[in-house]
N, C-alpha and C positions, 0 to 999 in steps of 0.2 A: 504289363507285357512280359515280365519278366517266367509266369506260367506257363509261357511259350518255349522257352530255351532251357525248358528240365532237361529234357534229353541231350541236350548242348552239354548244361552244365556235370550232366552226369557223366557222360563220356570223357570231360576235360578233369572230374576230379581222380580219375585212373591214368595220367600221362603215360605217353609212349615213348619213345627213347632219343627225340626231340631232334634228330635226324634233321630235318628242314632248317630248323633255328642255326643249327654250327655249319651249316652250310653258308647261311647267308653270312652270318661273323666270318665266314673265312673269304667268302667272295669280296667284301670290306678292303684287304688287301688288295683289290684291281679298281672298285669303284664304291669308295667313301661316301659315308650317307650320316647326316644330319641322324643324332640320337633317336629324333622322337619322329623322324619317318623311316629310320630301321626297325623302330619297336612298332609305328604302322603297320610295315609291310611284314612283319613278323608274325604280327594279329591277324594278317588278313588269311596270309598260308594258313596258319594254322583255322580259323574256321573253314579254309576253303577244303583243306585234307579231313575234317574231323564230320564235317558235314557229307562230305562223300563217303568215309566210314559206316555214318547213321544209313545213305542209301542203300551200300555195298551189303550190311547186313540184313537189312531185312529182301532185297533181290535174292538174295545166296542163303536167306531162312536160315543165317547164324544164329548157333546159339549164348558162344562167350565173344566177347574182344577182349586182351587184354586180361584173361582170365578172370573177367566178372560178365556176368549176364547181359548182352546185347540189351542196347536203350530199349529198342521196339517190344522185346519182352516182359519188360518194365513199364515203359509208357504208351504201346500200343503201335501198331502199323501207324495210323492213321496221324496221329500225333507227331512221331516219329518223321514221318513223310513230312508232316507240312513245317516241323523245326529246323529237318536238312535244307528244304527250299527255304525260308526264312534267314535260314544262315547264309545260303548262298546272295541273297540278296542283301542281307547288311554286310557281306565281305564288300559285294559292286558297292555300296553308297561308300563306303568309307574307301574305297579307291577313288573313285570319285571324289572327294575332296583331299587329294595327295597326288595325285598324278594324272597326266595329260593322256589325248586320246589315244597312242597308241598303245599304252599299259591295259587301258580299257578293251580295245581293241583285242592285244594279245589273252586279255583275260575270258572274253567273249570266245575266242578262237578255242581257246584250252579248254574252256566249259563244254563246250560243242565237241569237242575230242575225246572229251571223257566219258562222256554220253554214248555217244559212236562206238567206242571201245568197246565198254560194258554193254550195250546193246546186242553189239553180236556175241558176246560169249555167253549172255541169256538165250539169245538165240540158239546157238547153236547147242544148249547144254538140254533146253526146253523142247526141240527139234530133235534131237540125239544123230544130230550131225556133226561128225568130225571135221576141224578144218582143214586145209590144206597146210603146211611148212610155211607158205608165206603169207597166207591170209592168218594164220596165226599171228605169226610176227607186227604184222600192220595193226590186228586188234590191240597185243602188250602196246606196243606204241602208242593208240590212242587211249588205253585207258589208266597209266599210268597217270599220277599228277607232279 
């Protein structure tokens, strides 16, 4: 299965400036976590931010990230697409055996936000409709992670 997550792996062998990880080491300081369920939840962020990258790019027909050549260009729309889903779904299993329904819960909510988000600003990019001030506002809100 490991054929599946090229465009995983390729996207992880260009890191990006790891922004989520010292976030969580610093939130550490308010709510302390067992070593090996911060390096959990560390894994999970990060597939769950690198997998939405692989969607982001080929919706928005990127052509670098990171200053090397988008997965999809390398390993195809199609491939690409079903490695982001892929990842998204081994992020849920491995939440799932680390943490209780509401993490799942809140994880389920965010995925449905991000979706939502990026939605309309295909829409409206696709449509060449301007948003509104506030309907703008509410998209960045949903589709940040």
């Amino acid at each position: 299965m490991e054929v599946l997550l090229e465009p995983y792996n390729y996207l992880l062998s260009n890191p990006g400036k790891e922004i989520r990880t010292t976030l969580i080491l610093a939130f550490e300081e308010w709510v302390p976590l067992a070593p090996s369920k911060r390096e959990e939840i560390i894994e999970i962020i990060k597939m769950l931010h690198s997998a939405s990258l692989m969607i982001d790019d080929v919706e928005d027909n990127s052509s670098l990230r990171r200053s090397k050549p988008v997965a999809h260009k390398i390993y195809g729309i199609p491939a690409t697409i079903n490695c982001a889903n892929y990842v998204y779904f081994l992020a849920l299993e491995k939440l799932t055996q680390i943490a209780d329904l509401e993490a799942i819960n809140v994880f389920t909510q965010e995925l449905i936000q991000l979706h939502r988000g990026q939605g309309m600003e295909i829409y409206w990019r696709d449509s060449v409709k301007c948003p509104t001030e506030e309907e703008y506002i509410q998209m960045v809100q949903n589709s940040n992670f």
